[in-house]
C-alpha positions as CSV (number, residue, x, y, z in Angstrom):
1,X,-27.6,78.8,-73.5
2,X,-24.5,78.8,-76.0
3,X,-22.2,76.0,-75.8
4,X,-18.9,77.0,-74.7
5,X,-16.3,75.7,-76.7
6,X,-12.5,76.9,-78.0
7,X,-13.8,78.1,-81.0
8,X,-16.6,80.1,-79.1
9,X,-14.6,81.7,-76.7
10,X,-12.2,83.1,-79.4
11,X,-14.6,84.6,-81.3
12,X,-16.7,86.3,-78.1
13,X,-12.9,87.3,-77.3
14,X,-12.8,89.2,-80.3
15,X,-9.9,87.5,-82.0
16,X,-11.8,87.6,-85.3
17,X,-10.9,85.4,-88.3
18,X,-8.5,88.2,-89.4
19,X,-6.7,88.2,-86.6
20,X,-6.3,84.5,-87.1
21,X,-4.4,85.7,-90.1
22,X,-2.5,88.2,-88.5
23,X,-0.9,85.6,-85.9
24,X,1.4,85.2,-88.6
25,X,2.7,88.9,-88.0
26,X,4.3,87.9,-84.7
27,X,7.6,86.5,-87.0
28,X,7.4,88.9,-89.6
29,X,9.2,91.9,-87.4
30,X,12.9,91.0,-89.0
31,X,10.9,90.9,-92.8
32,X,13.4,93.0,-94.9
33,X,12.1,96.7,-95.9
34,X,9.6,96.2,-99.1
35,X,8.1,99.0,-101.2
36,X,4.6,99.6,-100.2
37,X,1.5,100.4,-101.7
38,X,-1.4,102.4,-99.6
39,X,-4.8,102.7,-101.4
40,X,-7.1,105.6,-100.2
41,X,-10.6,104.8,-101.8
42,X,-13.2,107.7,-102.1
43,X,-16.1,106.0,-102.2
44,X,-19.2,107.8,-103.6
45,X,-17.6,109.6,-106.3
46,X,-15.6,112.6,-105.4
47,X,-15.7,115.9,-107.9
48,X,-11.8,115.9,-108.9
49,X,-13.4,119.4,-110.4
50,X,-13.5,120.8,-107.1
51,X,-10.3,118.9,-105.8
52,X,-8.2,119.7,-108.5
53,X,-10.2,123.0,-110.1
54,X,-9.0,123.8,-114.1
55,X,-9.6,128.0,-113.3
56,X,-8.2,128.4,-116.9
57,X,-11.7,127.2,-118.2
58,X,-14.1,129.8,-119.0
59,X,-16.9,126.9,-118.6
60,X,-15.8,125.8,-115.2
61,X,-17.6,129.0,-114.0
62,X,-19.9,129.4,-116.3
63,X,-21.4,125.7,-115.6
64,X,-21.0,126.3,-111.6
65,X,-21.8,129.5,-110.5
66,X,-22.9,128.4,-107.1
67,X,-20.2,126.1,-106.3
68,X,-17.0,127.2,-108.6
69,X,-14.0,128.0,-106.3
70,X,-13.1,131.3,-106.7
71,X,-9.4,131.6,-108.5
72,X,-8.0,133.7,-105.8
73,X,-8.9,131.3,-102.8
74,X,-7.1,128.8,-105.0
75,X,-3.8,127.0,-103.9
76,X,-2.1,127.7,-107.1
77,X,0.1,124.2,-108.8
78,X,-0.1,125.4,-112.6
79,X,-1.3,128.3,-114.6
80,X,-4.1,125.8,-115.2
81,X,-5.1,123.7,-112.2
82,X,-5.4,124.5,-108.6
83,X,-5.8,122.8,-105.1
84,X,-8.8,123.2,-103.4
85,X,-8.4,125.4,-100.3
86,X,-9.0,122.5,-98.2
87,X,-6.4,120.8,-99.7
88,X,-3.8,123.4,-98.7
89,X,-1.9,120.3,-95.6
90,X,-0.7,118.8,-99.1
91,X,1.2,121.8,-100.6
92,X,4.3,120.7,-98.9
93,X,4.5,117.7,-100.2
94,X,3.4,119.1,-103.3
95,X,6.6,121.7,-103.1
96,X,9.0,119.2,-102.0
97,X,8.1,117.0,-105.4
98,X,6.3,114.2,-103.4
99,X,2.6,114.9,-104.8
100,X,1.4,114.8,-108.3
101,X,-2.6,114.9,-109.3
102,X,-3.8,113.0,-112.2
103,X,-6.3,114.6,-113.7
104,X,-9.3,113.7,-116.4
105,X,-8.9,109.9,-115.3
106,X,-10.9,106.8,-114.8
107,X,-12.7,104.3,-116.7
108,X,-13.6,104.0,-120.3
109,X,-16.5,102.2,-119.5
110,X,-20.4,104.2,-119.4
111,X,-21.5,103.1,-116.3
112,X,-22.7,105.7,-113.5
113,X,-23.3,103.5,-110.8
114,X,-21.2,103.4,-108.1
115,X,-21.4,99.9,-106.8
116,X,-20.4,98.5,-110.6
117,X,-17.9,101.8,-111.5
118,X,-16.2,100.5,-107.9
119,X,-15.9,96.9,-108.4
120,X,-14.6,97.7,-111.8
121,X,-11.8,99.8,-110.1
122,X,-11.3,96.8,-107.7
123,X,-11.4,94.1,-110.1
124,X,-8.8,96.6,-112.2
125,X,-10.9,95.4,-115.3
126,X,-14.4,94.8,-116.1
127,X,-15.0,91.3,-114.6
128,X,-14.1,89.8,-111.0
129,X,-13.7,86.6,-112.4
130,X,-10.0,86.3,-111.6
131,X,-9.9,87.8,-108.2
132,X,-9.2,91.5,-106.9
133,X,-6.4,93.3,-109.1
134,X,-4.2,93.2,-105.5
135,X,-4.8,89.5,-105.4
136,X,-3.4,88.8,-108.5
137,X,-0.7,91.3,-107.7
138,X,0.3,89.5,-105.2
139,X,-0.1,86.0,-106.6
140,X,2.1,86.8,-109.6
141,X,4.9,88.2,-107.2
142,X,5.1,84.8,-105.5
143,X,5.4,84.2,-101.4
144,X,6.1,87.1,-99.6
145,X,8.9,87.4,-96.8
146,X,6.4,89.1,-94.9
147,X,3.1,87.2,-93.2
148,X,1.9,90.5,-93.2
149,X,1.9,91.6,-96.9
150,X,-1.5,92.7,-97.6
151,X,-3.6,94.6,-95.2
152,X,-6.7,96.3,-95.7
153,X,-8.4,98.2,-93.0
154,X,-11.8,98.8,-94.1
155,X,-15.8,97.3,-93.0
156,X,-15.0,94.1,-95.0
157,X,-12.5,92.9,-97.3
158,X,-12.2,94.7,-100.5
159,X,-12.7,93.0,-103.8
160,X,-9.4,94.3,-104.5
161,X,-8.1,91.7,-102.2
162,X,-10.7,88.9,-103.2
163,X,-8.8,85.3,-103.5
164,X,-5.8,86.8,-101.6
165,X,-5.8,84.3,-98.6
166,X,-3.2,86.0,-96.8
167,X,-4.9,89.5,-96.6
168,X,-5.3,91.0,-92.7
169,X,-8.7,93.1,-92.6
170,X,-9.6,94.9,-89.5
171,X,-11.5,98.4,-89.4
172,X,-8.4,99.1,-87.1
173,X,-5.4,97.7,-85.6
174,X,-6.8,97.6,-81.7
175,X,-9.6,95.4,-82.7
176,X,-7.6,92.7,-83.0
177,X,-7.3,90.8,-79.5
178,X,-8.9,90.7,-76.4
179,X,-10.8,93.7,-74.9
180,X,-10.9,95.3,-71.3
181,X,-9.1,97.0,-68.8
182,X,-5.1,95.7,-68.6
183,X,-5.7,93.9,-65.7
184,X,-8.8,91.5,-67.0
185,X,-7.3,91.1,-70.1
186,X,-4.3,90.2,-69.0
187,X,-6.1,87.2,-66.7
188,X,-8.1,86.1,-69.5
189,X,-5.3,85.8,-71.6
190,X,-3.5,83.8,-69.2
191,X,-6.7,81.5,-69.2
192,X,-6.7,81.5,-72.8
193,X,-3.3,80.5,-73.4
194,X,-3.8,77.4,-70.6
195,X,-6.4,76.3,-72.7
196,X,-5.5,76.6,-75.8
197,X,-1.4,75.7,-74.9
198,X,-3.3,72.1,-74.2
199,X,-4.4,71.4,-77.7
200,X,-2.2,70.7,-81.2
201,X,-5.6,71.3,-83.3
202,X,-6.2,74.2,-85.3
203,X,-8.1,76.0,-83.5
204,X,-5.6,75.2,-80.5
205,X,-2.8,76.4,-82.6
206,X,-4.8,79.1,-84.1
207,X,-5.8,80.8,-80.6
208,X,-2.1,80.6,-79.0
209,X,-0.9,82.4,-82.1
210,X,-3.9,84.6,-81.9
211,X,-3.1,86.2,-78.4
212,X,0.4,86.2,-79.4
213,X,-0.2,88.4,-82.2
214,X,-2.3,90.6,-80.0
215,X,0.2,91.1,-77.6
216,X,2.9,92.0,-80.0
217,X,0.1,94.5,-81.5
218,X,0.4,96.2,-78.3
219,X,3.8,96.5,-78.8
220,X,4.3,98.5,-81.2
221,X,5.1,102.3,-81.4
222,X,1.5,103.4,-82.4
223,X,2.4,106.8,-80.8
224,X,3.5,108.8,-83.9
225,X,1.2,111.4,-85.1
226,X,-2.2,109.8,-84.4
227,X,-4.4,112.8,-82.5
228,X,-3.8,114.2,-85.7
229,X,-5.6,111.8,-87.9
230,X,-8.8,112.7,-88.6
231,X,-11.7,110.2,-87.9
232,X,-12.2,109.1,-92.0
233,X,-8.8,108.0,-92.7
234,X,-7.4,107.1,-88.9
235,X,-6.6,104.2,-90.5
236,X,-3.9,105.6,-91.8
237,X,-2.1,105.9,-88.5
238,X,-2.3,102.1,-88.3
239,X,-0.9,101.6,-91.7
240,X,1.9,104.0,-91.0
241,X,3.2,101.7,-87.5
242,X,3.1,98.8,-89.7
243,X,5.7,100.7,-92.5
244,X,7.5,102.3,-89.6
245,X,7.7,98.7,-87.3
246,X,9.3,97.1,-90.4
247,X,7.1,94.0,-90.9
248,X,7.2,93.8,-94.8
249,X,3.7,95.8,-95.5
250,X,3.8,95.6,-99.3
251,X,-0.2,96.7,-99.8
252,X,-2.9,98.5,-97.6
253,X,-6.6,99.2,-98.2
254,X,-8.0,102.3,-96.5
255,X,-11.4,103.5,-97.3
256,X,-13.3,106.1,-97.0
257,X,-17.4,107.2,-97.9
258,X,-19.3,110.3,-98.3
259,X,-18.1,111.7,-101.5
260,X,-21.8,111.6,-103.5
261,X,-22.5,115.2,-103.6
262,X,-25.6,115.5,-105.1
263,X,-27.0,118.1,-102.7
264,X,-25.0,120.8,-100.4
265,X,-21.9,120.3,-101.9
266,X,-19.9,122.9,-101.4
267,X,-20.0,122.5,-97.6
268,X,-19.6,118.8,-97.4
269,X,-17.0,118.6,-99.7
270,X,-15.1,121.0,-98.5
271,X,-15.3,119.1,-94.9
272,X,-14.3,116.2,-96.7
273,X,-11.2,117.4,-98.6
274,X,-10.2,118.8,-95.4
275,X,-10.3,115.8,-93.5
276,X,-8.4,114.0,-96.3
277,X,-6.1,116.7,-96.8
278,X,-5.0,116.4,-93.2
279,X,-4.9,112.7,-92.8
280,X,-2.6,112.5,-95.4
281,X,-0.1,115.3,-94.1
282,X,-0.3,113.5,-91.2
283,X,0.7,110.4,-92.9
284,X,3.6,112.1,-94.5
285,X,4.7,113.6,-91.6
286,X,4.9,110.1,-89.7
287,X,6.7,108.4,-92.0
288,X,9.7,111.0,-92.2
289,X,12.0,108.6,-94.7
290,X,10.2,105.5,-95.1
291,X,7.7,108.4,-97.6
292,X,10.3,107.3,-99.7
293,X,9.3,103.5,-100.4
294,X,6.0,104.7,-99.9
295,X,3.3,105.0,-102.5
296,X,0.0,106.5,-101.3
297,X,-3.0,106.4,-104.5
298,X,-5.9,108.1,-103.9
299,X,-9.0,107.2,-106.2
300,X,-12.8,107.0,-106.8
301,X,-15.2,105.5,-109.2
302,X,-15.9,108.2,-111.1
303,X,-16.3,111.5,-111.5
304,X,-19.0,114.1,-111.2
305,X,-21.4,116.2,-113.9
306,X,-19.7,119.4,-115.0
307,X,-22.7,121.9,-114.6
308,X,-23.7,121.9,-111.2
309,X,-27.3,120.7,-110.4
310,X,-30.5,122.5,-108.8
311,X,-30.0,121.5,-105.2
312,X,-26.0,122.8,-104.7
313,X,-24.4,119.5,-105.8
314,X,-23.1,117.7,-109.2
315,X,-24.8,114.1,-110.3
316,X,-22.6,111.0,-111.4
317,X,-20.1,111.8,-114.2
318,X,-17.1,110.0,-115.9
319,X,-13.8,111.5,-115.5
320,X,-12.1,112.8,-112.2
321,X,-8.6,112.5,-110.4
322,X,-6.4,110.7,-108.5
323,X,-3.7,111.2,-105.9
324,X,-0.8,110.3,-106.0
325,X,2.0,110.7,-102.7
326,X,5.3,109.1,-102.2
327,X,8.9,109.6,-102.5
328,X,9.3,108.2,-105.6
329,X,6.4,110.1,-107.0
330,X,6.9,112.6,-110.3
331,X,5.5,115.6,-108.1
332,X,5.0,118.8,-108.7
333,X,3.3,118.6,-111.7
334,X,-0.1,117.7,-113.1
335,X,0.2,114.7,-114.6
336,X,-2.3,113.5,-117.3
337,X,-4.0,115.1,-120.9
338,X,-6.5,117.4,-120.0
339,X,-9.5,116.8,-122.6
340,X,-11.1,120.8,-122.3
341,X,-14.5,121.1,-120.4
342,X,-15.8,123.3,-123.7
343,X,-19.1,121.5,-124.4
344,X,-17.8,119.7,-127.8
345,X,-15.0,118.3,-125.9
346,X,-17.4,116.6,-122.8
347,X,-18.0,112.6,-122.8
348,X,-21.5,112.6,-123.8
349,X,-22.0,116.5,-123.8
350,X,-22.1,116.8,-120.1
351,X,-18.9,115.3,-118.4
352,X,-15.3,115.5,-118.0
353,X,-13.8,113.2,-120.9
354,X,-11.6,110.1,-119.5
355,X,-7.7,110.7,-121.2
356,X,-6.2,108.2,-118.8
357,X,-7.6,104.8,-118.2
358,X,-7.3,103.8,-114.7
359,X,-5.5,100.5,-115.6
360,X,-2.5,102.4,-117.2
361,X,-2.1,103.9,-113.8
362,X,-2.2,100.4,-112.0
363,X,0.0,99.1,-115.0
364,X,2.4,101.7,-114.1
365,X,2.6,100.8,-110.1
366,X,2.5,97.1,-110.6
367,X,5.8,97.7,-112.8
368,X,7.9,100.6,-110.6
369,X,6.0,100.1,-107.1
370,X,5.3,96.3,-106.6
371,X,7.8,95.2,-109.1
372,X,5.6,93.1,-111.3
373,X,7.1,92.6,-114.5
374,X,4.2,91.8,-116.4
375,X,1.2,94.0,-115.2
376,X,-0.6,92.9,-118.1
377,X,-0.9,89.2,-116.4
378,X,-2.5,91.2,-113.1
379,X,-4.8,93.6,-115.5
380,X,-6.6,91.0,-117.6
381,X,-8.7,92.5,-119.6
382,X,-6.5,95.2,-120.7
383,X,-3.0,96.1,-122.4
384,X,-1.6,98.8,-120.7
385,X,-1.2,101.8,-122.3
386,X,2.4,104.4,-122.3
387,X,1.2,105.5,-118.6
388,X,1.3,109.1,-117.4
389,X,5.2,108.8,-115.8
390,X,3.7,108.6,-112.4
391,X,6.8,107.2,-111.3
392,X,10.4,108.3,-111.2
């Protein structure tokens, strides 16, 4: 039979190692208003082809005749570039100058495998040596006024966040704390707290703060619009109460999987766009002003083969697109230099060319989002280029 100590009975009550980081969050609710920074990964590689479609290009169809979106279903931004249908919860924001797409974007480096393409994007450089990219971020900016600074809500912690002690990571918000109906959870925390009110260890400390932090998670107003997240990114309705509770969120980690469309494509992805499309309305929607400090980046590792393949789907490529929503976003407008899909002007002869190295993106919210005056010092391995003027 297991022994039944302190340290036992806080972990079988579910108050998890990040939420013995998070009972710092309990004093952070009068943290001034900071800029934030939400990433959205992608992870599998998503076809920014089919999410952001160049109908201009002759080759687009002629590569794709199974899974090319027709021009007229389209959500028009450019006399170049169009939405995806799916996409079509974003074209307010993209109207209102809130949304821009980067297009033709990622990493100068070969690779088409995912796991290395995405710890490059995480490292933000081609070795983890130093830590996650966010980690140094938030190293170089000094101590935050916020205990709550860096929160990712994903499986396990990111390597964007590796050697960032401070980071909070929780698939969601209500796993933190005891479970059960009110009634038994309130007893047990009573029970708890006797116990652990007893003890000036650690672990003593650590569990009173613990249930306090749980408690004040209850608190909040997680009302908002959170029926209407769907189930990938419901995360973001956790993320959003943080921004809107005022407790000094500065970086979030949401992720997402299933973007690897080899096969079936135009079905799944369309499912998936969708689901992304209306998470992040949603997201928009709850924050109302606070959109305004508020930079949302959506990535993935790479992107996918021009020509489609036998089986309805695209195999690994190199260049593809990001997302990027916020207030102080340069919206409505593709932003980026589009390479040409015509076959002399593919990486390699069968892939959308990179233009835009990921880092100059990072360079360019490290600087205007997170205020770091040297992103160079965060990005390593890489001097940051002019940027694409993400950024107003």
């Amino acid at each position: 039979m297991m022994k039944i100590s302190r340290r036992n009975l806080l972990f079988a009550a579910g108050i998890t190692p990040a939420a013995l980081l998070a009972h710092r969050f309990a004093w952070a609710e009068s943290a001034p208003r900071a800029k934030t920074l939400v990433c959205v990964f992608l992870r599998g590689a998503m076809d920014g082809l089919s999410a952001v479609v160049p109908y201009a290009e002759d080759s687009y169809y002629r590569d794709r005749k199974a899974i090319a979106i027709a021009e007229n279903k389209l959500m028009k931004l450019d006399d170049r570039f169009g939405f995806h249908p799916a996409l079509a919860p974003l074209m307010p924001a993209w109207k209102a100058g809130q949304l821009a797409p980067i297009v033709a974007v990622g990493s100068p480096h070969p690779t088409r495998s995912h796991f290395e393409a995405q710890d490059h994007f995480e490292w933000g450089g081609m070795s983890g040596s130093g830590g996650g990219w966010l980690a140094r971020a938030q190293k170089s900016r000094g101590k935050s006024a916020s205990n709550l600074s860096s929160v990712a809500l994903a499986r396990t912690t990111p390597l964007a966040f590796r050697g960032e002690p401070g980071v909070v990571a929780a698939q969601r918000l209500s796993q933190v704390g005891l479970k059960g109906p009110p009634a038994v959870r309130d007893r047990l925390e009573s029970a708890f707290a006797k116990m652990y009110g007893t003890e000036g260890d650690a672990i003593g400390r650590a569990g009173t703060d613990a249930l306090a932090v749980a408690k004040r998670l209850r608190q909040l107003d997680a009302k908002g619009n959170d029926g209407k997240y769907p189930a990938p990114v419901k995360g973001l309705a956790d993320i959003a109460t943080l921004i809107r509770a005022n407790v000094g969120l500065e970086v979030a980690w949401i992720d997402t999987t299933g973007w690897d469309t080899h096969t079936g494509q135009a079905g799944r992805l369309n499912r998936n766009l969708e689901l992304l499309g209306k998470g992040l309305a949603a997201f928009r929607e709850d924050l109302g002003d606070r959109l305004e400090s508020t930079l949302v980046l959506v990535m993935t590792e790479f992107g996918r083969t021009v020509k489609e393949n036998g089986t309805g789907g695209t195999d690994h490529g190199h260049g593809s697109v990001m997302l990027a929503l916020g207030g102080g976003v340069n919206g409505n407008k593709v932003l980026g230099k589009w390479p040409g899909l015509a076959a002399a002007q593919r990486y390699e002869g069968r892939d959308l060319a990179v233009t835009t190295d990921y880092r100059d993106v990072f360079a360019e919210v490290l600087d205007k989002q997170l205020g770091v005056s040297n992103p160079k010092a965060v990005l390593t391995d890489h001097t940051p280029g002019p940027g694409v003027g993400l950024l107003r």
